[in-house]
N, C-alpha and C positions, 0 to 999 in steps of 0.2 A: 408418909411412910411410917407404919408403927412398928415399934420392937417387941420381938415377944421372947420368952425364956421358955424353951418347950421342949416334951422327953422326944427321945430317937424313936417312940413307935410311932409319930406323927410322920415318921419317914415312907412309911407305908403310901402317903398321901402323893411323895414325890416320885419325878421318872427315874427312880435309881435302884437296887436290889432291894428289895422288901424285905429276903430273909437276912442281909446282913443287918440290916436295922433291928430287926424285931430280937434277934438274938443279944442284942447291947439296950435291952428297953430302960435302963436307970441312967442310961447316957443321958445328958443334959448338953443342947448346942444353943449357941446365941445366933438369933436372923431376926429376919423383917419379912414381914408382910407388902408384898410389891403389888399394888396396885396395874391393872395392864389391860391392853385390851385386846380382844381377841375375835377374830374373825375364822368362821367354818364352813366350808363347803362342799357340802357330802351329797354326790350326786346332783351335781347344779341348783340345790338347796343351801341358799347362803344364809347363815346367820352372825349376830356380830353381838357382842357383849364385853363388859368389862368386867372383870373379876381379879381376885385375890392370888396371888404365889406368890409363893416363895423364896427370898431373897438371902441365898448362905454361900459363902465365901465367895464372892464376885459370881454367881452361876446362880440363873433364876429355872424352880422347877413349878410345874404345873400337876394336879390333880389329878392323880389317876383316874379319878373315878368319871372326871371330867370326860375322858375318851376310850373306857376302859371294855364300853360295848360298840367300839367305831374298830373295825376290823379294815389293815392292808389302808391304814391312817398315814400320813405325811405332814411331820410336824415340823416348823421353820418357825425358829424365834430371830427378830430382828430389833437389836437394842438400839440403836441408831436413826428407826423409825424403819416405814418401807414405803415405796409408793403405791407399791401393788391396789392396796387397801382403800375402803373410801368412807368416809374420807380418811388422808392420811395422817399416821400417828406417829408417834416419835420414838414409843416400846410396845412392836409387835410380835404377836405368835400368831402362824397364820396356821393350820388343820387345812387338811385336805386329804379327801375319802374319796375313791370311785368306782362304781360300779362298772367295769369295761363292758362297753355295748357293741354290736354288731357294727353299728355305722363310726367305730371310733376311723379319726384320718389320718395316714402314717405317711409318712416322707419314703419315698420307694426301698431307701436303704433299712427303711425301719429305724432308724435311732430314735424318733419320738414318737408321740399318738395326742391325738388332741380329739377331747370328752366333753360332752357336755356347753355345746357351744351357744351361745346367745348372740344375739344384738338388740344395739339400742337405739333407736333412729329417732332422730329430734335435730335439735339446734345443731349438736355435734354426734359425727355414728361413731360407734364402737362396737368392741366384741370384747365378749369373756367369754374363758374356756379355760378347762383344765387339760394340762399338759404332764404326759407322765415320759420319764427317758428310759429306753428301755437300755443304748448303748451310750457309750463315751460319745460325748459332741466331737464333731471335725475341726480339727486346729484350723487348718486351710481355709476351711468355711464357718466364721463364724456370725452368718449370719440368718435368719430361722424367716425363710421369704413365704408370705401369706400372698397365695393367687388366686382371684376369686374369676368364676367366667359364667356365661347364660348358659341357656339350656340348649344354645349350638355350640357352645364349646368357644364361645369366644369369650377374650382376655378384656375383662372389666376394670381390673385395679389389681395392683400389686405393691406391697409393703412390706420394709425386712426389718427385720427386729436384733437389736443386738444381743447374743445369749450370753456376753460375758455380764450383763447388766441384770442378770437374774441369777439366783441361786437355787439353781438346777441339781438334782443331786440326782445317780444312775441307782435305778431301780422305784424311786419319789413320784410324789404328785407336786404339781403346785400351779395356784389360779394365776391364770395373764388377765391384765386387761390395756388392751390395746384400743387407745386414739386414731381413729382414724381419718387419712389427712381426702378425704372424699365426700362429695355430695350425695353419693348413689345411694338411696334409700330401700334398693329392691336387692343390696346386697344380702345373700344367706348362705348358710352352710352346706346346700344342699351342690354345690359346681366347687366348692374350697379343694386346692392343692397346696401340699406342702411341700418344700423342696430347700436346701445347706444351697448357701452361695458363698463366691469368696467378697465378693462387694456387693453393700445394698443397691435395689434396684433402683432406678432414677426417674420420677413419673414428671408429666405435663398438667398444667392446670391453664386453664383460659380466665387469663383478667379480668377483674367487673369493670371498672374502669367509671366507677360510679361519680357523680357530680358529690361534691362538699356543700351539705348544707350550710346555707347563713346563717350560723348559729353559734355559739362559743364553743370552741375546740382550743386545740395545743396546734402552734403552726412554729415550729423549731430546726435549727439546723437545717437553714434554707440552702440550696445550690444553683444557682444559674449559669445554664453555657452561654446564653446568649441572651438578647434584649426579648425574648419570649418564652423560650422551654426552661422549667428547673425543678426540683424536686425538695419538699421537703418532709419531714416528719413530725408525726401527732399522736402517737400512737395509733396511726395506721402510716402507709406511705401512702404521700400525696406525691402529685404531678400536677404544672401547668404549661399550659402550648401559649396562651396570650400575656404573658410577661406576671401572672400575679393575680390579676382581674378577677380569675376561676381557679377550682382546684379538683381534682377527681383522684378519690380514692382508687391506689393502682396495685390491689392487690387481690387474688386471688379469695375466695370465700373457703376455701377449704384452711386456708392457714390462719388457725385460730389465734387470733391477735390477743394480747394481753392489756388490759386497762391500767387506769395510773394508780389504781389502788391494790394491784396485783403486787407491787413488789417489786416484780421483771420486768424488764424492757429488752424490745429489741433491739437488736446492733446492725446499723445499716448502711451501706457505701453505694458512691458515688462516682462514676468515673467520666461519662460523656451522659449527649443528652438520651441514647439507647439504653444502657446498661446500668441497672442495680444491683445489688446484692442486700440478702435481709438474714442475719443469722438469728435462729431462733430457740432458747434453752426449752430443756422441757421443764413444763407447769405442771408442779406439784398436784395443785388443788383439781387439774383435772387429769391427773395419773398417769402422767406423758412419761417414759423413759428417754425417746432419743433428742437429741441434738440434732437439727435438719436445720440445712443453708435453703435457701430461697435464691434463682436467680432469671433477669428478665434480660432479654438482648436486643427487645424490641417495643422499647418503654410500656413496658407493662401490659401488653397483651396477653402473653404468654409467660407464665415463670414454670423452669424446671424443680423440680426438688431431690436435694440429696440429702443424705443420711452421713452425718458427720462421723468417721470411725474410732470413735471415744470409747478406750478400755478400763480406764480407773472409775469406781463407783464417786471417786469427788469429783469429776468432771462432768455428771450431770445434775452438780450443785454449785456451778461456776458462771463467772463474769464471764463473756465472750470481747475481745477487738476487733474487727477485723480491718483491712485493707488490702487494696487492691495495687497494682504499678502498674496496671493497665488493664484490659480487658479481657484476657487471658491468667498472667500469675496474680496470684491472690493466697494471703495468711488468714487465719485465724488465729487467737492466742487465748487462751484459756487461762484464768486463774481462780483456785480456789474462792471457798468464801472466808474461811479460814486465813486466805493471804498467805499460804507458803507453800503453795504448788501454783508451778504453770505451764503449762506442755503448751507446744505448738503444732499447727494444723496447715498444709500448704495445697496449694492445689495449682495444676498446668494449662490446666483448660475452659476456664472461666467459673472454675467452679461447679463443675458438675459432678468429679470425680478429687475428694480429697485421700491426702496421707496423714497418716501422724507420724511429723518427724521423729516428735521424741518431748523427754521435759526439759525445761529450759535451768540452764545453769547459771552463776556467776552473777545474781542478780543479788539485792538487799532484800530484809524482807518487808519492806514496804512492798504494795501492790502498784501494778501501771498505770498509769494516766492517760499516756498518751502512746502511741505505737506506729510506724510508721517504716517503710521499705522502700528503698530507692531501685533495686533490682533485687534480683534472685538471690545474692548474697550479700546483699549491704543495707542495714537498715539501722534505725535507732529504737529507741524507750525510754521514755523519761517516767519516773516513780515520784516524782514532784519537786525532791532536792538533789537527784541523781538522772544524769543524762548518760546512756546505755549505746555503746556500738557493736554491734557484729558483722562478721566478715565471712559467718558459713554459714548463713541463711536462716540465722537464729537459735542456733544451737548453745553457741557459747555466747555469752557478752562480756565487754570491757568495760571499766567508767570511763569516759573522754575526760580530758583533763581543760580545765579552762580556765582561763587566769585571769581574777579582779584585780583592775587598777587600783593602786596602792589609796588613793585618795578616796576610794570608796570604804567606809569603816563595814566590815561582815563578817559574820563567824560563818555565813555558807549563806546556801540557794535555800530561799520559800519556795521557788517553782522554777522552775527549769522548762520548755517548750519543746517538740520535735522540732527537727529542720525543714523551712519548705524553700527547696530547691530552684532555680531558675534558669535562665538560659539555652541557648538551642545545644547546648553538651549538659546542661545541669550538671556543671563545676561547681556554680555560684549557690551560697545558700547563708539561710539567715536563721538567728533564736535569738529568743527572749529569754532573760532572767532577769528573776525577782529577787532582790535580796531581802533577810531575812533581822530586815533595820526597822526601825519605828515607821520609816519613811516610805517603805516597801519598794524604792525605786525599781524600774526596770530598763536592763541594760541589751543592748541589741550587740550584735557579735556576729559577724562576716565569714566565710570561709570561700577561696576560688579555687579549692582542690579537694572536691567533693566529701568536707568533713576533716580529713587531713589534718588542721588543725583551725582554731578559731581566734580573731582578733576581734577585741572591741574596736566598735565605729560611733559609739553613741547611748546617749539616754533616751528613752523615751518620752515624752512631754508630761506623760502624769499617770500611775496607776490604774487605768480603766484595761480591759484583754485590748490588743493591738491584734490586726488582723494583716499577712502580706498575703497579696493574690500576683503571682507572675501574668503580665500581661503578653501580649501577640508579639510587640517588637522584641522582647525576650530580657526584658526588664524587670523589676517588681515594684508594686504600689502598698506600703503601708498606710490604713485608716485605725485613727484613736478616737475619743470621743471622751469628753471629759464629763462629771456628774451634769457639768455647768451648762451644759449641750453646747461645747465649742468643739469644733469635726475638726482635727490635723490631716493632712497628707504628709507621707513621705515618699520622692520619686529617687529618693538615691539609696535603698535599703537599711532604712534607718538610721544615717549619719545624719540628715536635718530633718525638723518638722515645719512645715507652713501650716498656722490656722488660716482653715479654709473658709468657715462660714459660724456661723452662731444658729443650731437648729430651736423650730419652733418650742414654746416651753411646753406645749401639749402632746408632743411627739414624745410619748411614750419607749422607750428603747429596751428591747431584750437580746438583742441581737443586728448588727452593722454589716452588711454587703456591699462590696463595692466590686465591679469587675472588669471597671478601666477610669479615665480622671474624671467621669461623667457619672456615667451608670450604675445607681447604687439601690438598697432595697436596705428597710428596717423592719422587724418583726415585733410584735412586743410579747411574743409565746402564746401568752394566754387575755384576752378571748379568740386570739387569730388576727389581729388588725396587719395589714399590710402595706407600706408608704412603699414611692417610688420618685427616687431625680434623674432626671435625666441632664442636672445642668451642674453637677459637682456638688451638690447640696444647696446651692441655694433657694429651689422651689421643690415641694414635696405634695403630690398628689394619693391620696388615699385609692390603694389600688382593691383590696379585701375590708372591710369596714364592719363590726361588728359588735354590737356594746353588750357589757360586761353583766349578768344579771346581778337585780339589788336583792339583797339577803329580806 
């Protein structure tokens, strides 16, 4: 950015009164020269350039002469970036001109008209168009539902857009470009309806349900219900029926998956061997506004999609958590990137239909770790040295208080764990903490009044993550595993450890499953390798096998 020292008749150049300027021409002001870039589309004619304005007392102006012959023009500078734009920038001015045609398309009530419409059909479809308001948007509805149908008049696709997530101004123009979550390649403008709803509309997609190639992938955050079905993630969702063996990508083609070098990742839960959930932010780099959950009730044949109803422009630049208490209620939690916002998202019905409760209070401002919900109003969050309870379904939270044995030397917690509950009442429940000692010990802590308060039972045998899975009798099983590949159990929730076995030194570990004193599964992330015991660790058969390509 350069500084320049320049008379007030240069003011001519900016969008402000000309003749006050030119009447003061020996005024002298100090600015900058602001570098920017700028995007124009006048008449479905888009052009895109960077250029010079001007930068004086925090307010940047643009060149008259730049748009001075562009008539019934709509100008939007966005210093924050936008996404509209493509690619996206971080300080835009967007122009928008149009010519109103006969075949502009208005929502019955008329509040908008949408001009100048395109598609793009390829890998991914989309549409631009330009959008002018003619009235005040509906509070009640805000959301701007795009219905496309053939030429009988039947309903092809349907998708709502949130208009609080645009900067729509009444009497303006300004370009959309909308992702579309569809394969239809014969979609056009020529059957398009628009139409204000109070909630986005909720579509069906059919699974691919495609086999995983033998080839090096991400195999993480594995789940098993049972000695056959479990799901894991790679960035895509996977699913298997034969314990491991195979793996089939279980997800729709319309929900455009993001890669490991995107940045984002999906956020994805697990609840039995039917039901998924996949919450998915919008991608920048392909111009996405909303926030959309993903959800399957019938592993993976079928996923519905909603439209998360996120009103803050930081929340579609946010982390997601989610979880479920069972197959019906289910949260979301959103936090900034920034780490000082974070609203919550609930839903009743498996997720088809969310609310926003609201922003979440009472928290540090560290960001969450970990998030988790034992019912409708009781749940925790751990931020990594603070462990979080609420009692009104996340609205407000407390710090739980828990008390180091005096013989432990700590100034506080490295990590803190959610609770994972047990028992046929789920009184019973367990956490780990790490203190914040050279030695980083981790101490395990009981509770049989669901939370109520916590007593230590024990150390854990050595720094590696500890994993408890409640088993069938209504028990729980803790597995550790040391650098040294020696596997613990623990059958009393963490009061003793028994070393179990000594694993092979070529067993690779990224990750430790076990889901009764038998049945266990290791992953090693990356290429995908997959072991399996069936005899408490002693013998390990390679159930996915896949080598690592050499550089």
């Amino acid at each position: 950015m350069r500084k320049y020292l320049v008379g007030a008749i240069f003011g001519m150049l900016l969008m402000l009164s000309v003749t006050a300027f030119a009447d003061s021409s020996l005024m002298k002001i100090s600015t900058y020269l602001n570098p920017i870039h700028i995007q124009m589309n006048h008449s479905g004619k888009i052009t895109s350039e960077d250029i010079d304005t001007i930068l004086y007392k925090d307010k940047t102006y643009v060149p008259l002469s730049y748009i001075a012959q562009r008539l019934d023009s709509t100008v939007s500078y966005f210093p924050n970036g936008n996404l509209s734009v493509f690619p996206p920038t971080y300080r835009t001015i967007t122009i928008d001109s149009v010519d109103i045609h006969d075949n502009e398309i208005k929502d019955t009530s008329e509040i908008v008209g949408l001009n100048n419409i395109k598609f793009e059909h390829g890998k991914n479809e989309s549409v631009t168009f330009q959008i002018k308001q003619y009235k005040d948007l509906p509070i009640a509805a805000p959301y701007l539902v795009l219905s496309f149908y053939d030429d009988k008049n039947k309903l092809l696709y349907t998708q709502g857009l949130t208009t609080r997530l645009y900067s729509l101004i009444k009497g303006g123009y300004q370009t959309w470009y909308v992702l579309l979550d569809t394969d239809l390649s014969t979609l056009n403008s020529s059957q398009l309806k628009v139409s204000f709803a109070e909630t986005a509309p909720v579509t069906y997609h059919k699974g691919e349900l495609a086999p995983l190639p033998a080839e090096p992938t991400y195999v993480m955050n594995l789940k098993m219900f049972d000695n056959q079905m479990g799901w894991a993630e790679g960035y895509e969702l996977l699913r298997t029926n034969d314990n491991g063996h195979s793996w089939l990508k279980s997800v729709p083609k319309e929900l455009h998956l993001l890669k490991p070098d995107s940045g984002i990742k999906l956020q994805d839960y697990f609840v039995d061997q039917q039901n998924a959930w996949i919450s998915k932010p919008p991608f920048i780099l392909a111009r996405e506004q909303e926030t959309t959950v993903w959800h399957t009730n019938n592993g993976g044949q079928v996923w519905s999609r909603s439209t998360l109803p996120i009103i803050e422009k930081w929340e579609q630049h946010s982390t997601s958590y989610i979880y479920f208490c069972n197959d019906k209620q289910g949260y979301i939690l959103l936090r900034s990137f920034d780490e000082n916002k974070l609203s919550l998202f609930s839903s009743a019905d498996g997720g088809v239909v969310w609310k926003r409760e609201g922003e979440v209070k009472g928290l540090s401002e560290r960001y969450p770790i970990n998030f988790m919900m034992l019912t409708d109003l009781q749940g925790w969050l751990s931020d990594g040295d603070h462990l979080y309870q609420t009692m009104d379904g996340g609205l407000t939270w407390k710090t739980v208080s828990i008390l180091i044995p005096s013989s432990y030397k700590a100034s506080g917690f490295y990590s803190v764990s959610t609770p994972v509950f047990y028992g046929p009442d789920q009184n019973n429940g367990v956490i780990v903490l790490q203190l914040s000692t050279t030695e980083h010990q981790q101490l395990i802590f009981h509770t049989n009044n669901r939370g109520g308060n916590w007593t230590f039972t024990g150390e854990a045998p050595n720094t590696e993550p500890i994993s408890f899975i409640p088993n069938k009798r209504g028990g729980i099983l803790g597995t550790a595993m040391m650098p040294t590949k020696q596997l613990y159990f623990s059958r009393d929730g963490g009061k003793t450890w028994i070393e179990q076995v000594r694993l092979p030194e070529n067993l690779r570990s990224n990750e430790l499953l076990f889901s009764n004193d038998k049945e266990g599964w290791i992953t090693d992330g990356y290429p995908g390798n997959v072991y399996f015991t069936g005899d408490g660790g002693l013998s390990w058969s390679p159930l996915r096998s896949v080598k690592e390509p050499t550089s």
